[in-house]
VOMI-220009 format. One record per residue: residue in one letter; x, y, z of N, C-alpha, C, O in turn. Coordinates in pm, whole numbers, padded with zeros to 5 digits, always signed. Layout:
N
AXYZXYZXYZXYZ ...
! end
This chain:
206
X+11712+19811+20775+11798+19737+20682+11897+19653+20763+11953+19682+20868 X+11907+19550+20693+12007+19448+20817+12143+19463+20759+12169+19446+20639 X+12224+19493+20847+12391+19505+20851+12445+19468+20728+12530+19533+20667 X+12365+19298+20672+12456+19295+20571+12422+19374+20416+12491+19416+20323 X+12291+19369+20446+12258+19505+20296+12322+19637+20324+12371+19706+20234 X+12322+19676+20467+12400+19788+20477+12558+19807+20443+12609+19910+20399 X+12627+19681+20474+12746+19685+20405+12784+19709+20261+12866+19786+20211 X+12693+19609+20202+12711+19583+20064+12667+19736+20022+12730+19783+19927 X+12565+19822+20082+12524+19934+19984+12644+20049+20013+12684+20134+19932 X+12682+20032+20130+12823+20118+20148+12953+20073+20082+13044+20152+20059 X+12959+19946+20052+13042+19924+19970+13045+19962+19810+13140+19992+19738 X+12900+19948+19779+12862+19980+19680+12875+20132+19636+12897+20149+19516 X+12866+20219+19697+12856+20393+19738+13045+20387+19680+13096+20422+19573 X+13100+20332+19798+13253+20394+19767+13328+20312+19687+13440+20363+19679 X+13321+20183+19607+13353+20108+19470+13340+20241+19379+13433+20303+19328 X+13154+20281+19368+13158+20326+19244+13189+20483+19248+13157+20541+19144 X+13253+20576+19364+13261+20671+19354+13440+20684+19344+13507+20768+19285 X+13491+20541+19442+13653+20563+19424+13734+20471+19310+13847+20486+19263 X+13632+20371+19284+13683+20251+19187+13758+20152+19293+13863+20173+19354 X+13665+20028+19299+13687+19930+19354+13862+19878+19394+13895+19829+19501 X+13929+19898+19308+14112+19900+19358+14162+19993+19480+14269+19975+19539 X+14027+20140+19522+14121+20203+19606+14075+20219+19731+14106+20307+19811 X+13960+20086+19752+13884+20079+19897+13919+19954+19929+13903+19859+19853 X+13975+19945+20059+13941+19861+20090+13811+19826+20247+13734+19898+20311 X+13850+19680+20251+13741+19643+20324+13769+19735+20473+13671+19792+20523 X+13866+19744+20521+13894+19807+20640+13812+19984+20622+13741+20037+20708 X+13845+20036+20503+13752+20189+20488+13587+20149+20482+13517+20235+20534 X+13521+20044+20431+13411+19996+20452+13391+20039+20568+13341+20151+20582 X+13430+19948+20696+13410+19950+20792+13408+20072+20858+13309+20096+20927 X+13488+20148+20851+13554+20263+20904+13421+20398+20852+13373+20486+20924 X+13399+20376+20748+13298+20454+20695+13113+20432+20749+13014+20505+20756 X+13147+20284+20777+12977+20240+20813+13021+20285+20992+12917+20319+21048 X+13101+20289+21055+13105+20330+21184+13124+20166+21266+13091+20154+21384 X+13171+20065+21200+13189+19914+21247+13308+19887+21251+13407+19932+21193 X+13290+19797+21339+13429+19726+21367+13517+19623+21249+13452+19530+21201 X+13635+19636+21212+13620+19506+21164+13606+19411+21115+13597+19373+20999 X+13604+19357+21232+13562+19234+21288+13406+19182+21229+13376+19076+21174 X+13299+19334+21273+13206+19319+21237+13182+19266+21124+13128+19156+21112 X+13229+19355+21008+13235+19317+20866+13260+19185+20843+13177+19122+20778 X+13350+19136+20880+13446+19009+20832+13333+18891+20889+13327+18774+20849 X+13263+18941+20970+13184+18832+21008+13071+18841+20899+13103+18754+20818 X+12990+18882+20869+12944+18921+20685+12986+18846+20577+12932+18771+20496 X+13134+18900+20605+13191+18892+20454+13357+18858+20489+13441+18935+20535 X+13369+18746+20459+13532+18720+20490+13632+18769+20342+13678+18709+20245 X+13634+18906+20388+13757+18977+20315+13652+19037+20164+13530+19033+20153 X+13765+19093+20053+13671+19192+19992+13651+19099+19855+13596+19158+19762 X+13686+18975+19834+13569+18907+19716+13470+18845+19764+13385+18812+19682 X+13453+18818+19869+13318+18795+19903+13208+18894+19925+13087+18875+19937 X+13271+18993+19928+13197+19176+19891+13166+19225+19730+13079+19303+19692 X+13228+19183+19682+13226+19184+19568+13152+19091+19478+13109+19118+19366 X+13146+18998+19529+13078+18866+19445+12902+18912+19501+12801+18894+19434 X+12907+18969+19630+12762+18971+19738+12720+19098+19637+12605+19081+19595 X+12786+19224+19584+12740+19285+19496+12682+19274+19353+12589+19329+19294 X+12797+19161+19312+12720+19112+19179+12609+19024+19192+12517+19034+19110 X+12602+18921+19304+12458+18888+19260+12363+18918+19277+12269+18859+19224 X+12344+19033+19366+12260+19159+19378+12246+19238+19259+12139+19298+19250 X+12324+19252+19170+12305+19303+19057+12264+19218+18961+12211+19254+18856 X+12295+19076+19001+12232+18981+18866+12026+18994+18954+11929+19015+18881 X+12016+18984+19046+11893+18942+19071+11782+19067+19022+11675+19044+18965 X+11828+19188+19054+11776+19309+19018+11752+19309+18881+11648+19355+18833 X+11887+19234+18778+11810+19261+18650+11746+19135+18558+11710+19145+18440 X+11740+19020+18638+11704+18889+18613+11564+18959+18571+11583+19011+18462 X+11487+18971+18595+11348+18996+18538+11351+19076+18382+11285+19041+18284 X+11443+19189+18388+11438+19227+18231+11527+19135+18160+11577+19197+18066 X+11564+19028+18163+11606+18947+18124+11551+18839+18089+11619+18744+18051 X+11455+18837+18094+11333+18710+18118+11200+18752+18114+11108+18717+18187 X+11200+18840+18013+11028+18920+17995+10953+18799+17928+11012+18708+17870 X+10815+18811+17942+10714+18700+17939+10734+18695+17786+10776+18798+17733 X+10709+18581+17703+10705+18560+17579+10575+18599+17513+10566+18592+17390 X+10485+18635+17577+10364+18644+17540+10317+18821+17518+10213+18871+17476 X+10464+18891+17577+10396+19022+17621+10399+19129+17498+10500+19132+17428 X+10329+19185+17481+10297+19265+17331+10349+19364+17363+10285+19440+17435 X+10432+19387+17337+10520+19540+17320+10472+19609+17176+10445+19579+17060 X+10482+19751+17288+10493+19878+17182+10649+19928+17130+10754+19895+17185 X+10639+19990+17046+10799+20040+16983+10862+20091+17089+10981+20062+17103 X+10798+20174+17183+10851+20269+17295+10886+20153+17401+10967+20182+17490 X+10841+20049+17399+10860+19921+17545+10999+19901+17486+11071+19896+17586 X+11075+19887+17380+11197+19825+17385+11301+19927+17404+11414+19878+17412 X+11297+20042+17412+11372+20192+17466+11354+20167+17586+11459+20147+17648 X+11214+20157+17673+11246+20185+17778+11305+19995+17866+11373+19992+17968 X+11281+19931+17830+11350+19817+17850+11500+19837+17847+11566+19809+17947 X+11557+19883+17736+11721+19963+17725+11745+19983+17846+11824+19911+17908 X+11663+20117+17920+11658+20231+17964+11700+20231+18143+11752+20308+18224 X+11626+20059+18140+11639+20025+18236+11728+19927+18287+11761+19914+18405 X+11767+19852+18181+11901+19789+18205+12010+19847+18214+12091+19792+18289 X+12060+19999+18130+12102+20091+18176+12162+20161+18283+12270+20209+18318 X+12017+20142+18329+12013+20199+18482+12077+20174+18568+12130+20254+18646 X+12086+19975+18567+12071+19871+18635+12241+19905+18664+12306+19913+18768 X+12263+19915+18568+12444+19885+18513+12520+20078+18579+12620+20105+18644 X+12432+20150+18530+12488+20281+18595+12506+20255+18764+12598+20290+18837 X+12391+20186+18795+12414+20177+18930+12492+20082+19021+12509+20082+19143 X+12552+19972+18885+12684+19911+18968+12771+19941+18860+12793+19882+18754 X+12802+20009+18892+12911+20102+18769+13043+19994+18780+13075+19902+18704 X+13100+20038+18893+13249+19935+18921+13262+19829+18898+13364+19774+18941 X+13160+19748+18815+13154+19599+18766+13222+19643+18669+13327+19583+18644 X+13177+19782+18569+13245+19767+18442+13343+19875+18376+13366+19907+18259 X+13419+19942+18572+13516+20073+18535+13632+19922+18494+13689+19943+18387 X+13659+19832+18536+13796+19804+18506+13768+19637+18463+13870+19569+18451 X+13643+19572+18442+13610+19518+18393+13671+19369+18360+13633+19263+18411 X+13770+19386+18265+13852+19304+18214+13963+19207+18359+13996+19093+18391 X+13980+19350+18401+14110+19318+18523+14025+19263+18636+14082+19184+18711 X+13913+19289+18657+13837+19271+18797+13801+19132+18786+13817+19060+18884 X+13734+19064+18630+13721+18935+18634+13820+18889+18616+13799+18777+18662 X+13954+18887+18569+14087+18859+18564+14151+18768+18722+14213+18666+18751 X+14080+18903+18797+14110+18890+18923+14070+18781+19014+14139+18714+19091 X+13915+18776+18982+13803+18659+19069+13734+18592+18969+13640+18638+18904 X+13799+18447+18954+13721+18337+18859+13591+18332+18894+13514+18330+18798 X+13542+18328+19003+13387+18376+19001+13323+18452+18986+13209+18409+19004 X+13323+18549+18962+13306+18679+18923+13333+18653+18701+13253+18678+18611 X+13424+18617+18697+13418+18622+18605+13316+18493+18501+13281+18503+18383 X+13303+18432+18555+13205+18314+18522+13068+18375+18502+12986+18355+18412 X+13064+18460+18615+12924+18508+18635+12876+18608+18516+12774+18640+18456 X+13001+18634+18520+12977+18775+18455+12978+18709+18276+12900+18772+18205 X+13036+18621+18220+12980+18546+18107+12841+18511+18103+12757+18551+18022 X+12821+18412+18222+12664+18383+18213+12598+18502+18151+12571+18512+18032 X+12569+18614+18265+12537+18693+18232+12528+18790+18088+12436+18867+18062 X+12620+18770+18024+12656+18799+17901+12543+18730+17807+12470+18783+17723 X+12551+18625+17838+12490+18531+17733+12345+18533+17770+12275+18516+17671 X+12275+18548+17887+12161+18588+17896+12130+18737+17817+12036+18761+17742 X+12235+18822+17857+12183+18951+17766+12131+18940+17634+12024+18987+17597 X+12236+18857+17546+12259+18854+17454+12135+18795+17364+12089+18832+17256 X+12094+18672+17464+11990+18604+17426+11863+18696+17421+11788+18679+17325 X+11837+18776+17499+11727+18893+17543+11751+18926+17421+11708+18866+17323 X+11840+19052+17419+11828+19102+17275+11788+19073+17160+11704+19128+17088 X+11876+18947+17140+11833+18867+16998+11672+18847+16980+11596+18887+16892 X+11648+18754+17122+11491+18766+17122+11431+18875+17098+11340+18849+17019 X+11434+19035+17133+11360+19093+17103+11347+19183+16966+11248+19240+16918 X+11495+19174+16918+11492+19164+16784+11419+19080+16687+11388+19121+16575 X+11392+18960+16733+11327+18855+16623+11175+18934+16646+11100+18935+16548 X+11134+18992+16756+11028+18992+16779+10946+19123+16675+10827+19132+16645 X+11043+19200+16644+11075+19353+16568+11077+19308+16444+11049+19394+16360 X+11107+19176+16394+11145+19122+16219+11020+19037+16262+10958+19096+16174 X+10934+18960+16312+10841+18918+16347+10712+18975+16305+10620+18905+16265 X+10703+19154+16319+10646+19211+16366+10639+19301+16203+10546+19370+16163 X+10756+19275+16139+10791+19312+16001+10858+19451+16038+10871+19536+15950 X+10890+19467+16136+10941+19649+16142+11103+19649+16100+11164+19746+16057 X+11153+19521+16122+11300+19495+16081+11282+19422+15926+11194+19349+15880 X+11422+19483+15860+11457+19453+15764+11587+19411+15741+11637+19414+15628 X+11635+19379+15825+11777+19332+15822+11802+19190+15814+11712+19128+15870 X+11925+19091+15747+11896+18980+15792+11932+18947+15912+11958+19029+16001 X+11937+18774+15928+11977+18713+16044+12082+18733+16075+12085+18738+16198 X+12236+18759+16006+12337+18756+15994+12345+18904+16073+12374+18900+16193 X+12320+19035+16009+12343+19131+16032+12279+19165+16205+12330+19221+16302 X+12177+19115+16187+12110+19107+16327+12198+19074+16444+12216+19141+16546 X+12264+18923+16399+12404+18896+16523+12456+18986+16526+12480+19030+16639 X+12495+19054+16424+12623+19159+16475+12544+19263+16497+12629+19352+16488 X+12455+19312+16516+12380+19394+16590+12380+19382+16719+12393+19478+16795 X+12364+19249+16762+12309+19217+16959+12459+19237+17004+12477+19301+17108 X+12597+19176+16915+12751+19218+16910+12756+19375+16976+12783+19391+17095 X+12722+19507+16873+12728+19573+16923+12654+19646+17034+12701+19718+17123 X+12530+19613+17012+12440+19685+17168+12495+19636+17280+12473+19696+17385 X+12576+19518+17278+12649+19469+17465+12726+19542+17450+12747+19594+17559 X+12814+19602+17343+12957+19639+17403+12915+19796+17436+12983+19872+17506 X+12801+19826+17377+12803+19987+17378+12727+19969+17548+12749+20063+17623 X+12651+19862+17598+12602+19838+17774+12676+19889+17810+12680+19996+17870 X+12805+19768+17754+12925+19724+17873+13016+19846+17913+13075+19854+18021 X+13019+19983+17766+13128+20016+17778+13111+20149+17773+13192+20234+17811 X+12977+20171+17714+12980+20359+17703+12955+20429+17790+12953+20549+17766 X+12926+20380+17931+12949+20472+18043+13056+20546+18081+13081+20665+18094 X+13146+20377+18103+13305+20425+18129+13310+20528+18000+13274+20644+18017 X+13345+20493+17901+13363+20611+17795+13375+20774+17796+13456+20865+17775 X+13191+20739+17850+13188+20922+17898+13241+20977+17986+13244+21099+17999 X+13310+20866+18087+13390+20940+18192+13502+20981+18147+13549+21094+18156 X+13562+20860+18084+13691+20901+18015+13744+21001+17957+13863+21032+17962 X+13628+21074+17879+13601+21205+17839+13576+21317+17920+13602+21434+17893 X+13529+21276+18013+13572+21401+18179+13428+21418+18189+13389+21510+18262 X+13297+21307+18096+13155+21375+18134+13109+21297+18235+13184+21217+18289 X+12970+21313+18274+12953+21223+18371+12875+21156+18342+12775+21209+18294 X+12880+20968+18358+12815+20905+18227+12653+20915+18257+12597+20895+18365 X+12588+20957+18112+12462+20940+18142+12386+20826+18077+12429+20773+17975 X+12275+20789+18136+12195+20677+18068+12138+20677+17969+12138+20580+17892 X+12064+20803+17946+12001+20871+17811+12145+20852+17669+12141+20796+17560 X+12248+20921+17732+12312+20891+17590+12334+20769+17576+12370+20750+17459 X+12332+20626+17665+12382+20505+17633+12251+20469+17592+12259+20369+17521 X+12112+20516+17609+12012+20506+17493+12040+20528+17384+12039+20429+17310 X+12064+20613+17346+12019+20668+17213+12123+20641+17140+12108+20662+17019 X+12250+20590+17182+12353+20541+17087+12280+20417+17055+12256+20414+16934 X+12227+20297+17127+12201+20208+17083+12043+20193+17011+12013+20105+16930 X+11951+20301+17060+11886+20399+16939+11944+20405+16781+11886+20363+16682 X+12045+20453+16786+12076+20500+16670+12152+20375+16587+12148+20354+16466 X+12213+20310+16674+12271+20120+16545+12162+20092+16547+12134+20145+16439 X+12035+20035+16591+11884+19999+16570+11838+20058+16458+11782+19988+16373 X+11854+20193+16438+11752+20285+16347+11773+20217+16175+11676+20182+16107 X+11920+20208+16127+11918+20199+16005+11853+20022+15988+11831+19986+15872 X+11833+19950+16071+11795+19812+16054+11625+19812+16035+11553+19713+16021 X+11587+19952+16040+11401+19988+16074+11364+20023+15956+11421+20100+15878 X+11199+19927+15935+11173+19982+15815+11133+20168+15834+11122+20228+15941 X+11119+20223+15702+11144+20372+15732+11039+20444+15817+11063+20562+15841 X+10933+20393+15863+10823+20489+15946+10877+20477+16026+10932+20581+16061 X+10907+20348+16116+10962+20333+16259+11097+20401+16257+11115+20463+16362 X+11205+20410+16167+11349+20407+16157+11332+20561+16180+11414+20604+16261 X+11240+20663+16127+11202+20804+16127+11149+20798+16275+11216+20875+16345 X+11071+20746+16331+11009+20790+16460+11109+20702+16581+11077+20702+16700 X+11222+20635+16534+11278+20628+16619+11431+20744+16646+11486+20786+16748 X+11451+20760+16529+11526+20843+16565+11453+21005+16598+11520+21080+16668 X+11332+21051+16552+11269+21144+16657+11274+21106+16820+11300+21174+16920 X+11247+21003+16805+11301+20991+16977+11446+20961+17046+11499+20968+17157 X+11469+20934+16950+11639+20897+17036+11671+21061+17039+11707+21117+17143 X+11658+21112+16943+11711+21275+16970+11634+21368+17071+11676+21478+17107 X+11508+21308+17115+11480+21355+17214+11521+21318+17324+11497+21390+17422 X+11604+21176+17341+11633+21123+17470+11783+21190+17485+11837+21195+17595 X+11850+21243+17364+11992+21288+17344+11931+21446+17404+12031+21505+17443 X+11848+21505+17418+11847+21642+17464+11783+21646+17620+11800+21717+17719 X+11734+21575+17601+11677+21525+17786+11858+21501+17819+11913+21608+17844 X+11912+21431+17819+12057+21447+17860+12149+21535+17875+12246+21530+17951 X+12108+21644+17779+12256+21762+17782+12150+21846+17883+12184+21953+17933 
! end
């Protein structure tokens, strides 16, 4: 691995275990066994560490973001699509422990992090139309927006949440919450076999 992925993944390690406000770039260093100097030649100071993390995190989830238009999903492909954006987001956690303040902080970062927004958003919607398409949705258009409304904020926010609560956030429950706003919008076979599964993804968790 070359120095500078090695930075960024050590940076990445102690952001999301101390929260990005209580590392700095000098403990980077100090922790990878480098000088420096070394670092700074990388990365001049810690938003350019930070920005080198997010677009590492935009590129990783650029593909579930951009699924083929053509591709025939099963009921179970849009859980595990969730499942994995999820993931994506558990694993740069410190984008969204302090969120508000961090893009506050770096206008680029925060730009990005809109884009990004609005690609989600667009995903979703798309694969919702694809579910009322498909006749399994019964909801209208209207209600639908405020549907894709809440599945970002529950992305963006129910990790932190469970910490807040002293648990340790898991991915399965940030499934199955957004499992469960989906379910009442399903006509009733699917709306029944989806919530058989979200409650199975809620016990795979505890």
């Amino acid at each position: 691995m070359k120095t500078r992925d090695r930075i960024l993944e050590c940076a990445l390690q102690l952001f999301n275990h101390k929260g990005e406000p209580n590392v700095s770039t000098m403990e980077v260093a100090n922790e990878m066994g480098i000088s420096p100097g070394n670092l700074y030649y990388h990365f001049h100071g810690k938003e350019p560490l930070i920005l080198g993390l997010f677009e590492r995190f935009q590129a990783e989830l650029a593909p579930l973001l951009d699924p083929p238009a053509d591709a025939q999903l099963k009921p179970e492909d849009y859980w595990l699509f969730l499942h994995l954006i999820v993931e994506r987001m558990a694993h740069y956690r410190f984008l969204f422990q302090d969120l508000s303040n961090l893009a506050g902080r770096l206008p680029k970062l925060a730009k990005g992090i809109r884009n990004l927004l609005t690609s989600l958003k667009r995903t979703l919607a798309s694969l919702l139309a694809r579910l009322k398409t498909a006749e399994q949705l019964v909801s209208d258009t209207q209600a639908l927006g405020q549907l894709v409304e809440q599945i970002t904020l529950t992305l963006l926010f129910s990790l932190d949440y469970q910490r807040v609560l002293d648990r340790e956030g898991e991915v399965r429950v940030v499934v199955y919450q957004i499992m469960m706003l989906v379910a009442p919008h399903l006509l009733l076979p699917t709306r029944q076999a989806t919530e058989r599964l979200a409650l199975r993804y809620l016990e795979d968790a505890n």
